[in-house]
C-alpha positions as CSV (number, residue, x, y, z in Angstrom):
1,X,0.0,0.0,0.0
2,X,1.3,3.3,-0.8
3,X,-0.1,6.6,1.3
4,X,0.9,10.1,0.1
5,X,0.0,12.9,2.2
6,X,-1.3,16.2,1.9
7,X,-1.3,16.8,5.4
8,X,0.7,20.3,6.3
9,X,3.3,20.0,8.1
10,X,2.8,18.7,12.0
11,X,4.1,21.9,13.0
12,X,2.2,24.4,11.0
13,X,-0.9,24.4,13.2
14,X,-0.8,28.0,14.3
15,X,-2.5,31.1,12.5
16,X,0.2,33.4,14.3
17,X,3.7,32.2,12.6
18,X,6.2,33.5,15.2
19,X,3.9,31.0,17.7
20,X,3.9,28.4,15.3
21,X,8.0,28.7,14.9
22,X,8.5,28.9,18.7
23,X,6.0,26.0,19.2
24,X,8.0,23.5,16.7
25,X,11.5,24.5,17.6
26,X,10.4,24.2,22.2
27,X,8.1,20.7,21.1
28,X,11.2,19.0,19.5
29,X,13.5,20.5,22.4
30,X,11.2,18.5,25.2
31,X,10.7,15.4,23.3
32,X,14.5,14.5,22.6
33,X,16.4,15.1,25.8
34,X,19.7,14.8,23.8
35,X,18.8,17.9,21.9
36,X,17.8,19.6,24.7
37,X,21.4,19.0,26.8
38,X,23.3,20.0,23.7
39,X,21.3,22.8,23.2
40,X,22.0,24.1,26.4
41,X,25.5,23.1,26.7
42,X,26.8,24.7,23.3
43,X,24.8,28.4,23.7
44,X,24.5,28.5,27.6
45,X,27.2,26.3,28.7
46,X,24.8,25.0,31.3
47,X,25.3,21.1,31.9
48,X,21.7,19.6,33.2
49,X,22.7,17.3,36.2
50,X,20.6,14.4,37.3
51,X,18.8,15.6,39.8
52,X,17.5,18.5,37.8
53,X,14.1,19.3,36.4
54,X,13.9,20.9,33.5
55,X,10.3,22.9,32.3
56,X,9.8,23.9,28.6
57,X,6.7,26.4,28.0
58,X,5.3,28.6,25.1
59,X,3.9,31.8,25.3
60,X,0.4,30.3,23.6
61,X,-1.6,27.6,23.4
62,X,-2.5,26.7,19.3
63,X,-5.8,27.3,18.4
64,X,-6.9,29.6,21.5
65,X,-8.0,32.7,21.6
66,X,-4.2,35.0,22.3
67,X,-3.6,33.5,18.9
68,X,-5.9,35.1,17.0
69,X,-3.3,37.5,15.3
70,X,-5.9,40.6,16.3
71,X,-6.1,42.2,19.2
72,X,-5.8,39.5,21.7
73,X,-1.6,40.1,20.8
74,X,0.7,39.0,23.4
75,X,1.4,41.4,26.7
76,X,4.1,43.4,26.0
77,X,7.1,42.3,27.7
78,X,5.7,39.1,27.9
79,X,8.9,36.4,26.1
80,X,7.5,34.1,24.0
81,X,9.0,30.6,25.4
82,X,10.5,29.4,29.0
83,X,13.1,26.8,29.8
84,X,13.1,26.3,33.4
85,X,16.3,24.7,35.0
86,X,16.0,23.9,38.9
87,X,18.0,21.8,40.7
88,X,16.7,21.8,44.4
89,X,19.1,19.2,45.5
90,X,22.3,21.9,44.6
91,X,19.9,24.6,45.3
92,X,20.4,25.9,41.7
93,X,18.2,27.5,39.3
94,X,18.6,28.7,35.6
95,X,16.2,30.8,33.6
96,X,16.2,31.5,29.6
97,X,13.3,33.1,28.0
98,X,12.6,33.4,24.5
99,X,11.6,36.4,22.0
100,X,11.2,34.9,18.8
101,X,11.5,37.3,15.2
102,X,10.3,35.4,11.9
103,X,11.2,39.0,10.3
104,X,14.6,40.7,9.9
105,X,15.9,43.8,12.1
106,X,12.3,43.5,14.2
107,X,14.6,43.1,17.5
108,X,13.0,46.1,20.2
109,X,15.7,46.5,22.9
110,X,12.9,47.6,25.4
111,X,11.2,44.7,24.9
112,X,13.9,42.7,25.8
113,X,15.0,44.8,28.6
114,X,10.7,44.5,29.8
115,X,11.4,40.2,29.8
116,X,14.1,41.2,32.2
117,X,11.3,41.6,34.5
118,X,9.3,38.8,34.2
119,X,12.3,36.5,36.1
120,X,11.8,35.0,39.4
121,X,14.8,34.6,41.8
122,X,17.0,32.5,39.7
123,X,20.5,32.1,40.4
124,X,21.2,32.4,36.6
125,X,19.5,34.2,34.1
126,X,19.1,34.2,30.6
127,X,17.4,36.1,27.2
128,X,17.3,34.2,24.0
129,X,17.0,35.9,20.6
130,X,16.4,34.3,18.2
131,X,15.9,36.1,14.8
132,X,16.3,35.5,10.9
133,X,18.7,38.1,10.6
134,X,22.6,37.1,9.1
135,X,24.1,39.3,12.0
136,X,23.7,40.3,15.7
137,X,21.5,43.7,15.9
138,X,21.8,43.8,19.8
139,X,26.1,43.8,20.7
140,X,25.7,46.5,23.0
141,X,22.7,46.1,24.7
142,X,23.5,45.1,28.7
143,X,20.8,44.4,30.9
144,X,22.1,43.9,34.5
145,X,21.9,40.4,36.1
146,X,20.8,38.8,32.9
147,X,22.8,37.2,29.7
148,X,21.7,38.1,26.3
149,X,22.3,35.5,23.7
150,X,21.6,35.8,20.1
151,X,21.2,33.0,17.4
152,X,20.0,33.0,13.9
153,X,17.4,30.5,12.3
154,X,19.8,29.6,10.2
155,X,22.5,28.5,12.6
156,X,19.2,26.9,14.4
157,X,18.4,24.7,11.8
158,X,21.9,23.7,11.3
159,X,22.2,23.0,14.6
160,X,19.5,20.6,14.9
161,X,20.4,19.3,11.6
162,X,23.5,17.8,12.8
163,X,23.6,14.0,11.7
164,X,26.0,12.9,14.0
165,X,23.3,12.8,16.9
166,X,21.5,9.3,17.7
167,X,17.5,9.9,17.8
168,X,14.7,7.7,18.7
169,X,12.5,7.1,16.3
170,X,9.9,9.7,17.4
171,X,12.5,12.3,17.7
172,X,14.4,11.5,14.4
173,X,10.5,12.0,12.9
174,X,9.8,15.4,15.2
175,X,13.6,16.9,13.9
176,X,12.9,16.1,10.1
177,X,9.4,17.5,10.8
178,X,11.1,20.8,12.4
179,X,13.7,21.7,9.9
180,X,11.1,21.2,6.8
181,X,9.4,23.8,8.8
182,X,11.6,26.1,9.0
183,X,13.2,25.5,5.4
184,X,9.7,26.2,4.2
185,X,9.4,28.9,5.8
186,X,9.7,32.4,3.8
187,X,13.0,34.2,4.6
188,X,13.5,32.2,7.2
189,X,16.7,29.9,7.2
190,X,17.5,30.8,3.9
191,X,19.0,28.7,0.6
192,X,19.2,25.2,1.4
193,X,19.0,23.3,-1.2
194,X,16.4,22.0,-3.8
195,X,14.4,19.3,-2.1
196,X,10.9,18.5,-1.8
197,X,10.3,16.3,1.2
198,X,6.8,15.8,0.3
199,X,7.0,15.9,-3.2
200,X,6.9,18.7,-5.7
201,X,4.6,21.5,-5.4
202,X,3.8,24.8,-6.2
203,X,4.0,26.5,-2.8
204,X,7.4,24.8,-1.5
205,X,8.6,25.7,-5.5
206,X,8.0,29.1,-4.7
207,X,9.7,30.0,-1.4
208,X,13.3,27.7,-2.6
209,X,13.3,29.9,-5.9
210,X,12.5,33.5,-3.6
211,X,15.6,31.7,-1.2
212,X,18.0,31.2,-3.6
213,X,17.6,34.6,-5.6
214,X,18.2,36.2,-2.2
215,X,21.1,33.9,-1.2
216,X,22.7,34.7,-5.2
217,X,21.8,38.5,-5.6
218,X,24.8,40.3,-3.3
219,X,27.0,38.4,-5.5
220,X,25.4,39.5,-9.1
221,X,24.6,42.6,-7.9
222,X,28.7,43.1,-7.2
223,X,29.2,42.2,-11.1
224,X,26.0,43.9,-12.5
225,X,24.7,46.8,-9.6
226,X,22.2,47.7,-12.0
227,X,20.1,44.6,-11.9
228,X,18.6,45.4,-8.2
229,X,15.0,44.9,-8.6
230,X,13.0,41.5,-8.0
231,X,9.2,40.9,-7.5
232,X,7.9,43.0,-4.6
233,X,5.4,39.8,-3.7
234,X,5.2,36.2,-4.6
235,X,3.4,35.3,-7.9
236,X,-0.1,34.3,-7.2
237,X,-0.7,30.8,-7.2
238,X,-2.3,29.3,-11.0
239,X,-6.3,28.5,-10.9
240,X,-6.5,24.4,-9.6
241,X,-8.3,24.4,-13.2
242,X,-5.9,26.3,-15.1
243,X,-4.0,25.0,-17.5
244,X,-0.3,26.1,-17.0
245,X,3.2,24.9,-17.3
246,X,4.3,23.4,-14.3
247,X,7.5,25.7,-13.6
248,X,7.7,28.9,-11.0
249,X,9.7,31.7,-12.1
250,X,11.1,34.8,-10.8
251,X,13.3,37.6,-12.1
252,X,16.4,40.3,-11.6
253,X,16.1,42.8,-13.3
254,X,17.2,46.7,-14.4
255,X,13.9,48.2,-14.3
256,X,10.7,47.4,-11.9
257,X,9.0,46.7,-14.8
258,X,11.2,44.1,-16.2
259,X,9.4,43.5,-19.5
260,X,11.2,47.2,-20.0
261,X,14.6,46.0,-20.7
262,X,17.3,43.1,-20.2
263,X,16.9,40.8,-17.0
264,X,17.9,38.1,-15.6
265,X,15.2,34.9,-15.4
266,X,15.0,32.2,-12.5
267,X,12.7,29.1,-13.3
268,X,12.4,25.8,-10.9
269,X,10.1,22.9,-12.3
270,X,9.8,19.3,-11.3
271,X,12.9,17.9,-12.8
272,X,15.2,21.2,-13.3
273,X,16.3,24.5,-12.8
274,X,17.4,27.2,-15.2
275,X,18.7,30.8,-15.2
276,X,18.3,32.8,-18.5
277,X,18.9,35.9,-19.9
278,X,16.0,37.0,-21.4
279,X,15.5,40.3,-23.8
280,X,11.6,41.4,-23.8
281,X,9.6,42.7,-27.1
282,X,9.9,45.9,-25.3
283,X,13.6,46.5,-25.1
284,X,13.6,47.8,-28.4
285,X,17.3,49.3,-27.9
286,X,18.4,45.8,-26.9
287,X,17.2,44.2,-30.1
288,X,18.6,47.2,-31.7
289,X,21.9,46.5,-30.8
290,X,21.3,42.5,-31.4
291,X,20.5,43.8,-34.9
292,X,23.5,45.3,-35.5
293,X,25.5,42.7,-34.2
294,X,24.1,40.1,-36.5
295,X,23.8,42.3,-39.5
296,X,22.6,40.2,-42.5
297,X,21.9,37.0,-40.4
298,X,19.9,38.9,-38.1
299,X,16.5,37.7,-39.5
300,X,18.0,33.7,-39.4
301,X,18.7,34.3,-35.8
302,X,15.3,36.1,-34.5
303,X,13.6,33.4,-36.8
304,X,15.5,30.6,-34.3
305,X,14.7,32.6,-31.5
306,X,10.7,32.9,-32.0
């Protein structure tokens, strides 16, 4: 029997995405206690002893009213996720709380410096950023008693990515689950690849081409400056009824109307991707020139062409 599934993702169940991102990347945290020990080793250098409990909470529950993306927004100054570490035997306690950014350079320093005041009496305490930005927005920024620590998406996913861990086979399922997330996630993680965990489709299509045109443009950019400008939005998805070719496509171009002149063209389809140059009807001074390059053979080669 063979079962393919439409199903979104396990951890896409939130209509709020920085709840739904916090949610996956705390769930696979509790469920795989190797994760969770070498999580807090490498950024917090806090080794979890045996006698220690250790509490992982979100901000929200999925589905209930605070994440109704309206009004009912989250207190302010309220972080969005809690590990607790408490060891009563040692009479040692540990706090990190979370603020979460699915959005580049959204980082508020008096937000962060309002979760100072949610802590309790902990011996040790800690703020987690986590943001999808390529550098560290918040050097400076001291709060007394409390360590701020700053990570990217991107060096999250690697992290949990790391194959030389040993999962069960629940946590080996909740990891995969968590970095297709996040991969599939717009803007989030970045370029990592062309794959299609479930299969090909439209959607997914979309967001690897929109990654890899943002993970490539600094570099053309530095060889052509002039071709700076890229769809403001994602092309709408096709009519389920529509005939269409089964490719997504995306551009670089000179003008913001890039039918206007010379540009650079991305396509990804099932089997292959391709970058082309591409001259529009409309660049009249480009065919121009392509006319009197060719001279005489000019007609043999638009003829080839069309």
């Amino acid at each position: 029997m063979k079962v393919e599934s439409e199903l979104n993702n396990l951890f896409d169940q939130y209509d709020v995405e920085e709840n739904a991102v916090t949610n996956a990347f705390l769930q696979t945290l509790a469920v795989n206690e190797g994760l969770l020990q070498d999580f807090l080793r490498c950024y917090f250098k806090i080794r979890v002893g045996e006698n220690s409990t250790v509490t992982i909470s979100s901000q929200k529950k999925p589905a209930s009213s605070e994440d109704s993306g309206g009004e009912k927004e989250k207190p302010e100054g309220r972080p969005d996720g809690w590990i607790i570490i408490d060891d009563s035997k040692a009479d040692d306690s540990k706090a990190i709380a979370f603020e979460v950014k699915i959005k580049r350079a959204k980082i508020n320093k008096e937000q962060l410096r309002k979760h100072s005041n949610c802590f309790g009496n902990y011996n040790e305490k800690f703020i987690c950023v986590i943001t999808p930005d390529e550098e560290n927005h918040i050097p400076e920024l001291k709060i007394k008693n409390v360590s701020i620590k700053w990570l990217s998406w991107r060096e999250i996913y690697n992290f949990i990515g790391n194959e030389k861990r040993k999962y069960s086979k629940l946590s080996e399922f909740l990891t995969k689950q968590l970095k297709e997330y996040l991969s599939m996630k717009k803007d989030l993680v970045g370029f990592q690849g062309i794959n299609y965990p479930s299969g090909y489709n439209y959607k997914d299509a979309k967001i690897i081409l929109r990654n890899l045109i943002n993970e490539i443009k600094p570099e053309i950019e530095k060889k052509y400056p002039e071709l700076e400008h890229k769809p403001e939005e994602d092309r709408a998805e096709p009519h389920e009824y529509q005939v269409y070719h089964d490719s997504v496509w995306s551009f670089l171009a000179k003008c913001e109307n890039h039918t206007e002149d010379i540009h650079f063209t991305f396509w990804l389809a099932k089997t292959h991707m391709g970058i082309g140059l591409s001259v529009p009807n409309n660049a009249e001074d480009r065919w121009k020139r392509l006319n009197s390059i060719f001279r005489d053979n000019f007609e043999e080669f638009k003829g080839k062409l069309f």
